[in-house]
N, C-alpha and C positions, 0 to 999 in steps of 0.2 A: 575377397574382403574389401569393401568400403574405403576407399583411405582417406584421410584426415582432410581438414581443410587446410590448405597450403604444404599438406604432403607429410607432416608430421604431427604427434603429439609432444608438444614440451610438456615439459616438468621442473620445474623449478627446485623443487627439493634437494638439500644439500642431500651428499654422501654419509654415512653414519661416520667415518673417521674425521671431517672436518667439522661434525656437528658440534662436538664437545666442545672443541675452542673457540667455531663462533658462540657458541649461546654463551663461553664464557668472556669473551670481549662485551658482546650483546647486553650482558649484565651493567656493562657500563655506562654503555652509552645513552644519548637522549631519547626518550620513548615517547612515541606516538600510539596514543589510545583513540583503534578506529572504531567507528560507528558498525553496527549491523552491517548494514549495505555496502561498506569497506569490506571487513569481514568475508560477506559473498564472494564479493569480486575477486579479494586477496586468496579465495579454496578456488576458484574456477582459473584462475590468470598459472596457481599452483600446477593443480593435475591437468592441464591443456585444456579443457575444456573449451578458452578462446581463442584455440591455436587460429594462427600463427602468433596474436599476439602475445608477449612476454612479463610487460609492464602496463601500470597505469600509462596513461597517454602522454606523451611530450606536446611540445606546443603545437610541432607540425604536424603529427597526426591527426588530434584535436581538431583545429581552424582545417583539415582537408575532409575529415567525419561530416561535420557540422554540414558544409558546403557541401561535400558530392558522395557521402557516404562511402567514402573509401579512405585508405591510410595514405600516408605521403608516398608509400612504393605503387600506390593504385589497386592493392587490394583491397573489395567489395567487403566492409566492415561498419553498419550504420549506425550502431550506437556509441557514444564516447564512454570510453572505462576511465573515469575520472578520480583522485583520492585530493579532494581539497582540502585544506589547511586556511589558519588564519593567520592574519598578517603577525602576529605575536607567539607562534610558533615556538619562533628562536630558533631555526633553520639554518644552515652554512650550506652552500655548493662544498661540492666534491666530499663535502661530511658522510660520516653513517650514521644513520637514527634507525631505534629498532620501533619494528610494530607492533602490538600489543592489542589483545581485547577488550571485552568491554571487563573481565576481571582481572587485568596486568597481567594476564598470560603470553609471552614473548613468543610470537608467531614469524616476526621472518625481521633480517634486515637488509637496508635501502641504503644505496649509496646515492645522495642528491646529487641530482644530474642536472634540472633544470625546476626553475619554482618560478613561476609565469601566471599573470592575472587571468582572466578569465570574464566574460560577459551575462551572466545571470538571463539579458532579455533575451540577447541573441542566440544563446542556445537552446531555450526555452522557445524561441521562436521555429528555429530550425529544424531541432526536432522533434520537437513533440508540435509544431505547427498553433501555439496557441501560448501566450500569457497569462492567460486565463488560469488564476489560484484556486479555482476549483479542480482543476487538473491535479491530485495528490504530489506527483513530482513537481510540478512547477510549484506548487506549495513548499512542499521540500526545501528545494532549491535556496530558497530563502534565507534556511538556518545553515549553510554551508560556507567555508572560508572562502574568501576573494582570491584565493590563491591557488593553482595546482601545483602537486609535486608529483616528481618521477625522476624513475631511475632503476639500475639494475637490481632484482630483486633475488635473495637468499632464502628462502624459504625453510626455517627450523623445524615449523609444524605446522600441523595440517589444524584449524578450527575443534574443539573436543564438542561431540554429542554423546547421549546418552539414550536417544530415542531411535527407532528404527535402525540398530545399526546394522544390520543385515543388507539393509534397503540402498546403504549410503557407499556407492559404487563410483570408481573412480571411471572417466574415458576408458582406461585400458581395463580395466576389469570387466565393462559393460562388452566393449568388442568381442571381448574373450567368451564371454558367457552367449552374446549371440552367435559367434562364429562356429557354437558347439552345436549351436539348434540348425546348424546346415542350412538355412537358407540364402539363396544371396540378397531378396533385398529384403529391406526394414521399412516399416512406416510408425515412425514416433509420433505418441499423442499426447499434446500439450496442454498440461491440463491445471487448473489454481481451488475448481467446484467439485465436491461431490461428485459423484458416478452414478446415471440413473440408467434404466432403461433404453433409453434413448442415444447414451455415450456407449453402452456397450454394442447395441445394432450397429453404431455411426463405425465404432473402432475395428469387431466383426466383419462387415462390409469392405473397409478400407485393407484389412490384410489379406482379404479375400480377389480385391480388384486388384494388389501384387503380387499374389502369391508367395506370401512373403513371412514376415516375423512383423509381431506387432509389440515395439518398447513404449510401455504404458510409461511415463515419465513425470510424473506430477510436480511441480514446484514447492520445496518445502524452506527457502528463502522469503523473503518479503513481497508481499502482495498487493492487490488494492486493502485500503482499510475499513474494514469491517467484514472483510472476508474470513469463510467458516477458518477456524484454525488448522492448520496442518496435520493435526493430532490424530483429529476429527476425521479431514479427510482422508489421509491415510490408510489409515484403523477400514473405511468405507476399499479404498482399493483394492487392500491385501482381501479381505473378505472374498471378494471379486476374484480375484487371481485365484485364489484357494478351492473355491467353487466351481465357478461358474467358465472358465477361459479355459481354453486347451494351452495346457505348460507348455505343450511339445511346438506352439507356434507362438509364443510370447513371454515376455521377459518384465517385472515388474523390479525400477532402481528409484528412488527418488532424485531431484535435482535442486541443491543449494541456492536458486538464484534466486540475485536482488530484480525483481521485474520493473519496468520501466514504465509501463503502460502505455504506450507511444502506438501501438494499432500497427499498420502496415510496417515502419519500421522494426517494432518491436517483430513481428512475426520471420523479415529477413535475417532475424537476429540469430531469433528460436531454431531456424533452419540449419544456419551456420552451426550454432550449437550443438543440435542433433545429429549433424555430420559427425562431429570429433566424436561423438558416442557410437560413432556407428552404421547410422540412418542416412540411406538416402530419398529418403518420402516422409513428409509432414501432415497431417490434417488439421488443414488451417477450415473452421467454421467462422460464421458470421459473427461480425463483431470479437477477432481476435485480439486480445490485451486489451481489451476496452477501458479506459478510464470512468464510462459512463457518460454524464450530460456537463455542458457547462455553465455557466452562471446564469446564462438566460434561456436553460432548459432544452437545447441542443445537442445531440450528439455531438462529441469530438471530431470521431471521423465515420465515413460513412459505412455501412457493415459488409462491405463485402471489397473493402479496398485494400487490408490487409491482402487476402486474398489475388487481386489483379497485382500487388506490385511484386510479391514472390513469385508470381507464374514470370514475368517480363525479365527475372533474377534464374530461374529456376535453373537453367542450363551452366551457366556462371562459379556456380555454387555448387552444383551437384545434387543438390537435395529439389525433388517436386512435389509442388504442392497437391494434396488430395483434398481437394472442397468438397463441401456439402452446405446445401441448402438447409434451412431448419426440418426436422424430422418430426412428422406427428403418426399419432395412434388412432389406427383402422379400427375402432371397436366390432364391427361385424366381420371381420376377418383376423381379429388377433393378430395384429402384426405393424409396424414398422413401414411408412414410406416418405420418403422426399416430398414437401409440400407440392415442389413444382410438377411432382410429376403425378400425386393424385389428381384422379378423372373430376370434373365438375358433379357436382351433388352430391357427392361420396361423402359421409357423415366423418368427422374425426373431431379427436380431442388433445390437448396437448396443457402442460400446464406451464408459465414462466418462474422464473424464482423467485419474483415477489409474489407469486401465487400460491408457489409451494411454503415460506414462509408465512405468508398472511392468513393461507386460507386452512391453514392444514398444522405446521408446525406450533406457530402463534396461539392458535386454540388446541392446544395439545389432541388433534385427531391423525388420527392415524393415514399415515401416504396410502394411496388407492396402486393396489399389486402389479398394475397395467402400467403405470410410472416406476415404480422401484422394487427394488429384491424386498424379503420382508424384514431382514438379519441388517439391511442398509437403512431402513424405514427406525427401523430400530434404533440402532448408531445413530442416526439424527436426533430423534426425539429425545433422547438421554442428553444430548447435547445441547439441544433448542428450548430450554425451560419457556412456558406462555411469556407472550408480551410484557403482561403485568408484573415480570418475573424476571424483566430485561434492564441491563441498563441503559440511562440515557444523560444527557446533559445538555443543559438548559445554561447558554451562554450570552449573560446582560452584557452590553456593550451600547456607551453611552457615555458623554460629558460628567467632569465633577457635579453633582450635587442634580443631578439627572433626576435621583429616585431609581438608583438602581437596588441599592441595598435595601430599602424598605420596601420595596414589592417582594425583594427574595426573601425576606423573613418573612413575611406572611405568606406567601405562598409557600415557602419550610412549614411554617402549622397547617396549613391546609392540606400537605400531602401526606403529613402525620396523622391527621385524622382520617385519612382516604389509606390510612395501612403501609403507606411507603415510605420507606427511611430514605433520607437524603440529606448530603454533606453541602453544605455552604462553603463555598471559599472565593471570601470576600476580598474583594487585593488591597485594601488598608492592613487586612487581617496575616495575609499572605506578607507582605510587605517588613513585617514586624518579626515575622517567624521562618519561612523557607527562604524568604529572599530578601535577609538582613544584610546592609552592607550595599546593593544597587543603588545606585544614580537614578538618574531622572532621563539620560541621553536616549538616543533612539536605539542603541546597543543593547543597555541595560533596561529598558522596556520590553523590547523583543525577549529577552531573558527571562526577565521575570514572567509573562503573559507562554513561553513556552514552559516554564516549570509550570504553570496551574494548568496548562494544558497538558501534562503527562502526568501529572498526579488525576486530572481529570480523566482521564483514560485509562488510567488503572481500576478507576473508582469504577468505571463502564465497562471494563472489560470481564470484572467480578460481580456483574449483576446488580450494582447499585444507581442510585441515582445523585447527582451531584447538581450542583447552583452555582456557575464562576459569576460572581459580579467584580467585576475591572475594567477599568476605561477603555482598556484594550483599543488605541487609535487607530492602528494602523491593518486594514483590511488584509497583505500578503499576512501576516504573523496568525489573525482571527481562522484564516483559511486554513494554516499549517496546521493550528490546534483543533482543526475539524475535519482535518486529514489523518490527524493522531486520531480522534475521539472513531472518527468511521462516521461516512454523511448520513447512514441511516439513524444514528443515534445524538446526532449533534443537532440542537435548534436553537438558531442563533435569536436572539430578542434583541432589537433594536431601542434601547429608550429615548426616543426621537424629543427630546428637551429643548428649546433654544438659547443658546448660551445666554443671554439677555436675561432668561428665567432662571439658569442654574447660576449666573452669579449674583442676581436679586437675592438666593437663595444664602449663598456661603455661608454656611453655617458652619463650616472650617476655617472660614477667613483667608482661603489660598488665594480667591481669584486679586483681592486685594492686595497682598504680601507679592503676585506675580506683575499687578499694574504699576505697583511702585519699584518694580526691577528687584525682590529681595526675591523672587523666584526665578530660574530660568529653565525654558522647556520647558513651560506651563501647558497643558490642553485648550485650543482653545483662543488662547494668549497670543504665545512666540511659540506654538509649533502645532501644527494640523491633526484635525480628527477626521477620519476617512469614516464616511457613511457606508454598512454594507450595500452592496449591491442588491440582493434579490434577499434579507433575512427572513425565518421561516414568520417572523410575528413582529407586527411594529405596534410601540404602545407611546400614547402619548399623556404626560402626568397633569396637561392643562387644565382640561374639563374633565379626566377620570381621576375619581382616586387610585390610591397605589392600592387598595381592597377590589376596587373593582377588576384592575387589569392584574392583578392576581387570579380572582377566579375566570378570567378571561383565559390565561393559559393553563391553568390546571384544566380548563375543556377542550383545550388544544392536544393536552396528554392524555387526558379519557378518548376523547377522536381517538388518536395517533395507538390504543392501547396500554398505552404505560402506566395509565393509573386504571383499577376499575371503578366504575360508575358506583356511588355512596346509593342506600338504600335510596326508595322513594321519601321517606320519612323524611333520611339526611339530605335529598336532593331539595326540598322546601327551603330548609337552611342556608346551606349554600347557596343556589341560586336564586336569593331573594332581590 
């Protein structure tokens, strides 16, 4: 059998006869309510998952991760398992504070060992290799306390699901169930997409080049955003497993993690991981944990570097890597082969997933059988309602008195008339109602501009379509709420105004009330407004009306799908 990374699996889990008096101390003390990606971390740190380590990171493990991807003893560990806090916590050393969900479910407690600030750029730099706020985690990053905590941790309970729980296999249950199928080695595959055709050749192949067990292992933790839901994919797995895989050589568990999207690091991660499960082979493909492009349309990192920096690891660690090169389809021979190694001329086909989306879901037609199962073609399409059918949201961001709000009422009727309901949330409106009681400081801006952005998101996530106008200044926070929203559904508007015009304009009387010092942390004023970088549409209110650069982006969203196209009749109209 495989053994662990660092030679064991911990477990943090109390004994059932000390359980009762901690959770009844626990009852008392001060609670920490964690985020999702807490939550992750706090089931995997639980059942070993990141054996060896125990806890969130101390200082010194942390600043040695960062820098050489290893822990202060010098074992080979490249992501930091971090639980930040804000400076008003209300934290004591050597205290105990329990931890808690996102519904005050009392999941473990912490005795503070150490609470240590923390660098936003420079760990964003190190490792994820990029500042860059289009990165979903360095976006992230943003809304997290200045502070880390750690300390030894008691773990009461394990996280409650109610969805696959068959699926939801702990390190030592996973070893157990492979160690039954007698093989000695394992090759896990790491997986966040759907299962096509192409995953099941690539997975087939890979257990076949070790003779081995193949743990199909999908991530059902947090992902890139706007990734298929877990539900979704799953539901696609098991179908697979049930079918189409030989039981007797593969094992189907899911895996709780919060994903990082870090590329090569993230995949020495995965390895590490995989080991405590079991595995010592990976199939790492191109572009592993990819975050996608950054703000100026670039990959993060390059697609096959995951790959080089676990092979230079592989020994280390125990777990190797199984690459493959992208896989296409031989139509005149029905089959499966490595781009690199088909012959020159040989005809193939292959489809990407903006493909399989755009060309195929988006217009509700059916997946072609040479790409996917039909029972999985299916399960998509139930899940992928047409474009027109999808949400999105359309994010003004601009100076006071821009013309942000009067282009999004008019284009509110105009997508009412094109058949698409859509929720306006205007931040004067907002201001008044979700987020009564905020200041004006860069804290409580951030604040506010994150609440319209997860209401935003909720709005997108249920098929609708939503309008944020708010000043929204500052470009990390715009990025965050476009990391919530998912970049294929977020379009940022720029209403490029120049202050000079918006405070000719005050028709609220701020810029005035801010010159004469009765405002402070004005926009504009006394505190900065950051231009996006690359937004999807820049409108300006000088020479156009706000009617015009209204119907300007409602044919941005006819383009893009999201509305369809008004009769010819109505198209006169409109585009008069």
């Amino acid at each position: 059998m495989i053994e662990p990374y660092g030679g064991r699996i911990v477990n943090l889990s109390v004994e059932s006869e000390e359980r009762e008096s901690l959770l009844a101390r626990a009852a008392q003390l001060p609670r920490l309510q964690l985020t999702p990606r807490n939550i992750c971390d706090l089931e995997l740190l639980a059942t070993g998952a990141f054996s060896p380590v125990t806890r969130f990171f101390g200082k010194a493990d942390h600043q040695h991760v960062l820098a050489e991807m290893r822990l202060g003893d010098g074992t080979l560990f490249p992501i930091p398992l971090t639980l930040p806090v804000s400076a008003d916590a209300g934290l004591r050393l050597d205290a105990e504070v329990a931890l808690a969900d996102q519904q005050n479910n009392l999941l473990a407690v912490m005795r503070v060992e150490e609470l240590y600030e923390w660098d936003r750029e420079n760990e964003a730099q190190q490792v994820y290799g990029t500042q860059d706020p289009r990165h979903p985690l360095v976006a992230e990053m943003h809304s997290w306390g200045k502070y880390n905590l750690s300390g030894e941790l008691r773990v009461l309970a394990l996280p409650r699901y109610y969805d696959f729980s068959a699926l939801r296999l702990t390190p030592q249950q996973v070893r157990r169930r492979l160690a039954a199928l007698g093989h000695e080695n394992v090759v896990a595959f790491q997986t966040r997409n759907p299962l096509h055709r192409a995953h099941e050749e690539l997975t087939a192949r890979a257990a076949q080049t070790i003779d081995g067990t193949l743990l199909l292992h999908p991530v059902v933790g947090l992902t890139k955003p706007g990734d298929t839901d877990h539900y979704v994919r799953v539901r696609t797995y098991r179908m697979l497993a049930e079918r189409y895989y030989d039981r007797r050589r593969m094992l189907l568990a899911v895996l709780p993690l919060a994903m990082r999207m870090a590329g090569p690091r993230e995949a020495l991660w995965h390895a590490i991981i995989r080991r405590n499960y079991g595995a010592n082979h990976l199939i790492v493909g191109r572009d592993h944990a990819s975050p996608g492009r950054d703000s100026q349309g670039r990959p993060f990192y390059d697609p096959y570097e995951a790959q080089e920096l676990l092979a230079t690891h592989a020994q280390e660690i125990g777990v190797r890597p199984v690459p493959f090169s992208e896989l296409v389809y031989l139509p005149e021979e029905d089959r499966y082969e490595e781009l690199s190694r088909v012959p020159s001329g040989k005809r193939t086909v292959s489809l990407s997933g903006t493909e399989v989306r755009e060309q195929y879901l988006e217009k509700g037609l059916t997946l072609p059988a040479w790409f996917t199962r039909p029972e999985i073609a299916a399960i998509l399409a139930e899940a992928h309602p047409p474009r027109h059918r999808q949400g999105f949201c359309l994010w003004f961001t601009g100076l006071s008195g821009a013309g942000k709000s009067t282009t999004a009422d008019i284009l509110s009727s105009m997508l009412l008339e094109h058949g698409r309901q859509v929720t306006v949330l205007d931040g004067d409106v907002v201001r008044t109602h979700l987020s009564k009681g905020l200041g004006f400081s860069a804290e409580d801006r951030d604040t506010n501009i994150r609440r319209i952005g997860f209401v935003a998101s909720e709005i997108v996530r249920h098929g609708g379509g939503v309008i944020c106008a708010a000043v929204s200044p500052y470009r990390a926070t715009r990025n965050e709420c476009r990391a919530m929203v998912g970049g294929e559904r977020f379009i940022e508007v720029y209403v490029n105004t120049p202050l000079e015009v918006c405070e000719g304009r005050d028709a609220k009387g701020m810029y005035a009330l801010a010159r004469g010092g009765k405002i402070k942390n004005f926009t504009g004023i006394d505190d900065p407004y950051e231009p996006p970088h690359n937004p999807e549409i820049v409108i300006e209110t000088i020479n156009r009306t706000a009617e015009e650069n209204a119907v300007r982006i409602l044919s941005h969203l006819i383009t893009q799908g999201f509305v369809l196209p008004a009769s010819s009749h109505d198209d006169e109209g409109v585009n008069r």
